[in-house]
ZAVORO-709062 format. One line per 2 residues: number of its first residue (from 1); their letters; for each residue x, y, z of C-alpha. Coordinates in nm, 4 decimals. Layout:
# residues N
NUM	a	X:Y:Z | ...
END
This chain:
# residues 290
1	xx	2.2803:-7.5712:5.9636 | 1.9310:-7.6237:6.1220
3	xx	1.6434:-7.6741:5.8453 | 1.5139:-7.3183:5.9996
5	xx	1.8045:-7.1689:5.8563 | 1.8628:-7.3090:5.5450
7	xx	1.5338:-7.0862:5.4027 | 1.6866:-6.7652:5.5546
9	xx	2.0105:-6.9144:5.3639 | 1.8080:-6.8941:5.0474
11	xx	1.6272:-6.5901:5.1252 | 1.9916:-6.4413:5.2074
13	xx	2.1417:-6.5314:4.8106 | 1.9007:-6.2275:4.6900
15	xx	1.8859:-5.8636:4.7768 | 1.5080:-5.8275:4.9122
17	xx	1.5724:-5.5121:5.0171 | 1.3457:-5.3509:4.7428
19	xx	1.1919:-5.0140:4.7065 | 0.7981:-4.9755:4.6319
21	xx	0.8459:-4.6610:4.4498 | 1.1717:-4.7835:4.2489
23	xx	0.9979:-5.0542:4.1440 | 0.6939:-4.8460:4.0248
25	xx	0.8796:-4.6293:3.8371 | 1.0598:-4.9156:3.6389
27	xx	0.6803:-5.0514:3.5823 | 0.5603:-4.7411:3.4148
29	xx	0.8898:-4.6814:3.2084 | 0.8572:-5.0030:3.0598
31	xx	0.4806:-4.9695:2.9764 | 0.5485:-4.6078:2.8710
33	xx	0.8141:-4.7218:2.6305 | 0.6802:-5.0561:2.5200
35	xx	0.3112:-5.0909:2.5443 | 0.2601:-4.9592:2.1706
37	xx	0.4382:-5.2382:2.0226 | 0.2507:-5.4935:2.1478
39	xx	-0.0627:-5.3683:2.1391 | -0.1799:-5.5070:1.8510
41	xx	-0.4185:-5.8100:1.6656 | -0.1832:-6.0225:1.6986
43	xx	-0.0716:-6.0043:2.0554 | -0.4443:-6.0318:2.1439
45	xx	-0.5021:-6.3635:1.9610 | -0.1448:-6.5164:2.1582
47	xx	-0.2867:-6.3385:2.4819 | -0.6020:-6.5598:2.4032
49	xx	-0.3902:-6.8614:2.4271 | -0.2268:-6.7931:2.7401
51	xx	-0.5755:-6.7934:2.9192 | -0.6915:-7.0401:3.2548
53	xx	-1.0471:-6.9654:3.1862 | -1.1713:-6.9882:3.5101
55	xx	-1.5095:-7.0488:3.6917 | -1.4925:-7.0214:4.0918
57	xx	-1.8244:-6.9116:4.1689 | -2.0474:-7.0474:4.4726
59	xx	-2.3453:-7.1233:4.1729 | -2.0948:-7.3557:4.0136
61	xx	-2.3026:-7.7135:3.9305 | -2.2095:-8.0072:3.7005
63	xx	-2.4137:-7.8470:3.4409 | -2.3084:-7.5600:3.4389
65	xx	-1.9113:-7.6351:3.4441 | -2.0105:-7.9057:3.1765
67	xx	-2.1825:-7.5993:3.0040 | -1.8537:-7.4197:3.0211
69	xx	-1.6252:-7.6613:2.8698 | -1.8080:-7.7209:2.6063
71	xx	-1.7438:-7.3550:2.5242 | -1.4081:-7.4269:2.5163
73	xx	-1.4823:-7.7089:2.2873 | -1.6859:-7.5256:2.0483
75	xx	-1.3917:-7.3219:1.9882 | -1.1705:-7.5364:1.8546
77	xx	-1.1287:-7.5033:1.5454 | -1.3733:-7.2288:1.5148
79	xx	-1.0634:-6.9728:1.4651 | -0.7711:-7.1272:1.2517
81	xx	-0.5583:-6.8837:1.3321 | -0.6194:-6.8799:1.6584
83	xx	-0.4900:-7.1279:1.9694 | -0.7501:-7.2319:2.2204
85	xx	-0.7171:-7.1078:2.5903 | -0.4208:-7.2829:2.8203
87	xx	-0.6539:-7.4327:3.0954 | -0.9908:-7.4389:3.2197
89	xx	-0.9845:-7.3648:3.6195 | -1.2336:-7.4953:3.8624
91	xx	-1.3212:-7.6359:4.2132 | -1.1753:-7.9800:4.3015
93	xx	-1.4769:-8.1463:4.2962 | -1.5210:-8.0421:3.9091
95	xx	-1.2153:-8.2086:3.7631 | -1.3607:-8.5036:3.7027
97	xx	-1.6841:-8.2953:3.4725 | -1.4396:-8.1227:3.2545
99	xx	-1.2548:-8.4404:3.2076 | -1.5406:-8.5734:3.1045
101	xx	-1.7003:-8.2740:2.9212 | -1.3716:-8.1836:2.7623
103	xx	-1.2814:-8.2645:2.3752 | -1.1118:-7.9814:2.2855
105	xx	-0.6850:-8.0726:2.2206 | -0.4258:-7.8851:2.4361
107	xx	-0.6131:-7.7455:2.6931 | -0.5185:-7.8643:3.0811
109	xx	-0.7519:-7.9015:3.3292 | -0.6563:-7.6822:3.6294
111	xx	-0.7935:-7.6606:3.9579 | -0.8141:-7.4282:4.3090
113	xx	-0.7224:-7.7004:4.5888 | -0.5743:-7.7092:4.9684
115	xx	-0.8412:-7.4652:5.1092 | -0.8370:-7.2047:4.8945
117	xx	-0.8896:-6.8988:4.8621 | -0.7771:-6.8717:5.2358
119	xx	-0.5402:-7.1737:5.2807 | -0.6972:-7.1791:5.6511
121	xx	-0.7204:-7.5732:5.7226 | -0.5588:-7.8487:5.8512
123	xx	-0.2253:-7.9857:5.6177 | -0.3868:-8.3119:5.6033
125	xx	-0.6666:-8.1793:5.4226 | -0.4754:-7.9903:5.2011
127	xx	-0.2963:-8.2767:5.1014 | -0.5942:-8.4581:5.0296
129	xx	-0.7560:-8.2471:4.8483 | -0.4996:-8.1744:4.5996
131	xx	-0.4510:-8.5859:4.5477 | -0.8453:-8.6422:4.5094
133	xx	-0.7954:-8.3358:4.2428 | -0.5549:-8.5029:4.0726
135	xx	-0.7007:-8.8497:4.0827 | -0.9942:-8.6898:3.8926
137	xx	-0.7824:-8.5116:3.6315 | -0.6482:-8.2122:3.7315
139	xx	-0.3117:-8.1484:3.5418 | -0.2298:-7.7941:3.7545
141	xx	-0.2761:-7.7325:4.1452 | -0.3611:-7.3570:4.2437
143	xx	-0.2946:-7.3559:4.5854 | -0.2604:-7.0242:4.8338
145	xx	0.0492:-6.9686:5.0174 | 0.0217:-7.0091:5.3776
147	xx	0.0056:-6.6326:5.4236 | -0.0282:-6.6526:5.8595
149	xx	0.3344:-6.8526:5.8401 | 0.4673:-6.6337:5.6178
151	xx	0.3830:-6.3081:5.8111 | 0.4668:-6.4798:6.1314
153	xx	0.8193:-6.5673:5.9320 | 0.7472:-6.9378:6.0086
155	xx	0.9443:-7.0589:5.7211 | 1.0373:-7.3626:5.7825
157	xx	0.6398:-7.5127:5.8129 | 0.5362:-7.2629:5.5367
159	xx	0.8312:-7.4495:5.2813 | 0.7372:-7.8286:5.4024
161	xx	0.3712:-7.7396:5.3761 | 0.4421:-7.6835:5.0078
163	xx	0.6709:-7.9452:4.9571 | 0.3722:-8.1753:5.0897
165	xx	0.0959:-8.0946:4.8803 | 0.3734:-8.0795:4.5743
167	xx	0.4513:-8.4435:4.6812 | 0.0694:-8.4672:4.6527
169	xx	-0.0052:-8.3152:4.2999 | 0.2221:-8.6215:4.1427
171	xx	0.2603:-8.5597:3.7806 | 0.0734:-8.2201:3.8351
173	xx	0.2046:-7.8792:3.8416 | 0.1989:-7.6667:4.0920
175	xx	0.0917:-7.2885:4.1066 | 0.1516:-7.0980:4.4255
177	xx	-0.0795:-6.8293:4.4675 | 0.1304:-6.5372:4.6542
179	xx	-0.1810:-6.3120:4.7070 | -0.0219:-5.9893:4.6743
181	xx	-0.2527:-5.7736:4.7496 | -0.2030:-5.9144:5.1492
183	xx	0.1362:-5.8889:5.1178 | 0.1606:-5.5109:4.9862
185	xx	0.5343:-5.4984:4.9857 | 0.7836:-5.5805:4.6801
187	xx	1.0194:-5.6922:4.9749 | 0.7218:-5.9338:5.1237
189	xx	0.6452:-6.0326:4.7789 | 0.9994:-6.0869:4.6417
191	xx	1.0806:-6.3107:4.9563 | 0.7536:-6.4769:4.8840
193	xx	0.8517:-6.5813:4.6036 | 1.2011:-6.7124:4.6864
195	xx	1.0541:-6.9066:4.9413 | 0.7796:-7.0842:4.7304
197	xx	1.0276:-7.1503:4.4469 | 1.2675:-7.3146:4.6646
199	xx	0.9774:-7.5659:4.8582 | 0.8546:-7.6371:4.4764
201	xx	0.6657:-7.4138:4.3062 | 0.6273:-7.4606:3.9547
203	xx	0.4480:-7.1042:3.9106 | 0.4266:-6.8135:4.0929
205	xx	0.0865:-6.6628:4.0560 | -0.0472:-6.3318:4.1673
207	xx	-0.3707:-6.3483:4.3588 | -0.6660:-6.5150:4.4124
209	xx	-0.9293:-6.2604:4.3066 | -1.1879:-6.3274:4.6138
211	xx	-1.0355:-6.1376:4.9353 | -0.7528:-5.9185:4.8708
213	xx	-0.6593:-5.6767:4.5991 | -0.6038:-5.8633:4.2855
215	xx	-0.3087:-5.8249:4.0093 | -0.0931:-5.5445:3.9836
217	xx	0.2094:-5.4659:3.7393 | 0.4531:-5.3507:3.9761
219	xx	0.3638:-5.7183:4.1960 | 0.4017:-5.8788:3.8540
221	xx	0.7551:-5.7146:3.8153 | 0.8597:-5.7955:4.1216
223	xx	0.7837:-6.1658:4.0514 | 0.9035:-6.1805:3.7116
225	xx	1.2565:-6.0491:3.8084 | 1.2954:-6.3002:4.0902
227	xx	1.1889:-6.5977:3.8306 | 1.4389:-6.4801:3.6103
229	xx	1.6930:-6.4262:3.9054 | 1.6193:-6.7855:3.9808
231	xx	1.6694:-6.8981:3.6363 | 1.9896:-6.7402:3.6526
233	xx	2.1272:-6.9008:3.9718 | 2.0119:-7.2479:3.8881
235	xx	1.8526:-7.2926:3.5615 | 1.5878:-7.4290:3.6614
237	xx	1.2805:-7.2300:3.4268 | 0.9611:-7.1623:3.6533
239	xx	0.6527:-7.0128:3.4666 | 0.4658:-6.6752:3.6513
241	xx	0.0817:-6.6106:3.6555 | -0.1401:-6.3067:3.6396
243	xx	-0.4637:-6.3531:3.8200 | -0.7176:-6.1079:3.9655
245	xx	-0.9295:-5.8679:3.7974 | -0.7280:-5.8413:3.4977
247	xx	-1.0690:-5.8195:3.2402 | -0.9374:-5.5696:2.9689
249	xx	-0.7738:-5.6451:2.6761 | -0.5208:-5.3343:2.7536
251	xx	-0.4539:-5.4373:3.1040 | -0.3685:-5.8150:2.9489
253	xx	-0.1289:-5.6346:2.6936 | 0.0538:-5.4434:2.9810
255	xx	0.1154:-5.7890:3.1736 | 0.2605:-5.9239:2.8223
257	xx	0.4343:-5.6208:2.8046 | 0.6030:-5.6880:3.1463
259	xx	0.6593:-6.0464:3.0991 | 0.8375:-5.9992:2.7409
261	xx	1.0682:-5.7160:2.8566 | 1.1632:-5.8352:3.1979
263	xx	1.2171:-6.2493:3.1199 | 1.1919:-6.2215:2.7224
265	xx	1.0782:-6.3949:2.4526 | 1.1223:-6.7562:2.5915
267	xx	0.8283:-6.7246:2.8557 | 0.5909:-6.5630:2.6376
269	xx	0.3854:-6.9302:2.5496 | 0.1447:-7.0787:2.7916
271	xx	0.3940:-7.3240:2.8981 | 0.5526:-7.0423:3.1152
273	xx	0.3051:-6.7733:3.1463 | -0.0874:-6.7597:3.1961
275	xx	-0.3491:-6.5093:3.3034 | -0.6160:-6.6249:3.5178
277	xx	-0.9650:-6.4668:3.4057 | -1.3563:-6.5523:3.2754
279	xx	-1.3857:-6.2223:3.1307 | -1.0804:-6.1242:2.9418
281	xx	-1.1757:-6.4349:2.7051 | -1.4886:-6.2422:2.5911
283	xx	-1.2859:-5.9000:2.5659 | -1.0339:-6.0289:2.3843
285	xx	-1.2387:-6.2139:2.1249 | -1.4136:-5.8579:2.1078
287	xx	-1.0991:-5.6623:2.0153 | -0.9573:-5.9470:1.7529
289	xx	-1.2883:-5.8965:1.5555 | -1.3554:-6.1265:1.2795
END
């Protein structure tokens, strides 16, 4: 079998053929039936632990990132019965400030690398960014998927280029940022998602938030059934983040909803299941009260 093949072999092991409107309907009969029970105090506080609180802004500075992280410090232990956020998220050239800045226990440093949020440059500079990211601290790679060899079903250099840079992030692991909103389709996003499991992926995560729609719950349900799909065929446990204007505290209780009902309990910690935001922190915080 030619290496071309063998990801249209692994593509072929699933049934892609999915339905947008099927899969809609199953979205809003689970949040119809479930959303109730999990909207509560609670949920919020565990929803506050599952958090990449993120800064990707063109103003960014080492002051101001420093600023950040000490927020995240000056949490900790501010709320006993509360857990701190999963991860703070920044630019690759910023990993090395929050390692510095940061004090806080339990909280990774996470950062946007190999030319995001467009994934337009060269591989070798994708690789190198990622390693200088992780030289400097970064724990987690968010990278984009290579959306023009995707769409032009160039598979083969689409899988290595992931299998690269996940050679590059070392001890790091590696989110693959699907950006759904380009992809529009739960059969684009379902092979997607096969594709960047199978080159390496240690998460599948929704969008990027700068360019194309961001999160939705019937991309998220799409994702979360292949993950646990994948879990099934090799038992191998991959983790799935939300990521793109989710700000609300009821839109982040709708995600939790999905998650718990379609992969269960087990994924519901942040060692399997994030949401990317900056202000869903605030919102949440807000709705917990004192």
């Amino acid at each position: 079998m030619s290496s071309g093949n063998k990801y249209h072999e692994a593509l072929s092991q699933y049934n892609t053929k999915l339905d947008d409107n099927e899969v809609a309907e199953k979205v809003a009969k689970i949040i119809a039936e479930k959303f109730a029970e999990n909207n509560n105090k609670e949920v919020y506080k565990k929803l506050y632990s599952l958090i990449d609180l993120t800064t990707l802004n063109t103003t960014d500075s080492k002051e101001s990132v420093w600023k950040f992280t000490e927020s995240v410090n000056d949490f900790e232990g501010a709320r006993p019965d509360m857990d701190n956020v999963a991860a703070i998220c920044v630019f690759p050239n910023f990993a090395e400030t929050v390692k510095e800045a940061l004090t806080a226990e339990n909280v990774k440093i996470a950062c946007v690398a190999a030319g995001f949020p467009s994934s337009q440059t060269m591989l070798e500079v994708k690789i190198a960014e990622t390693a200088l990211a992780v030289s400097d601290g970064a724990e987690e790679i968010d990278i984009v998927l290579n959306l023009g060899y995707f769409l032009s079903e160039n598979y083969e250099e689409l899988s290595e280029e992931i299998q690269e840079i996940k050679h590059a992030c070392r001890d790091a692991r590696l989110k693959v940022i699907l950006e759904t909103g380009a992809l529009k389709t739960a059969e684009s996003i379902k092979k997607a998602s096969i594709l960047s499991l199978y080159s390496g992926a240690d998460f599948l995560k929704t969008s990027t938030g700068k360019v194309y729609d961001g999160a939705t719950l019937e991309a998220a349900y799409v994702m979360c059934s292949i993950l646990k799909e994948y879990y099934g065929k090799t038992g191998d446990k991959k983790g799935f983040k939300a990521s793109g204007g989710i700000s609300t505290t009821e839109d982040a209780v709708k995600y939790y909803t999905l998650v718990k009902e379609v992969l269960g309990e087990e994924w519901l910690s942040n060692e399997y299941f994030r949401i990317g935001a900056s202000r869903l922190a605030k919102n949440l915080l807000d709705s917990i009260g004192n």
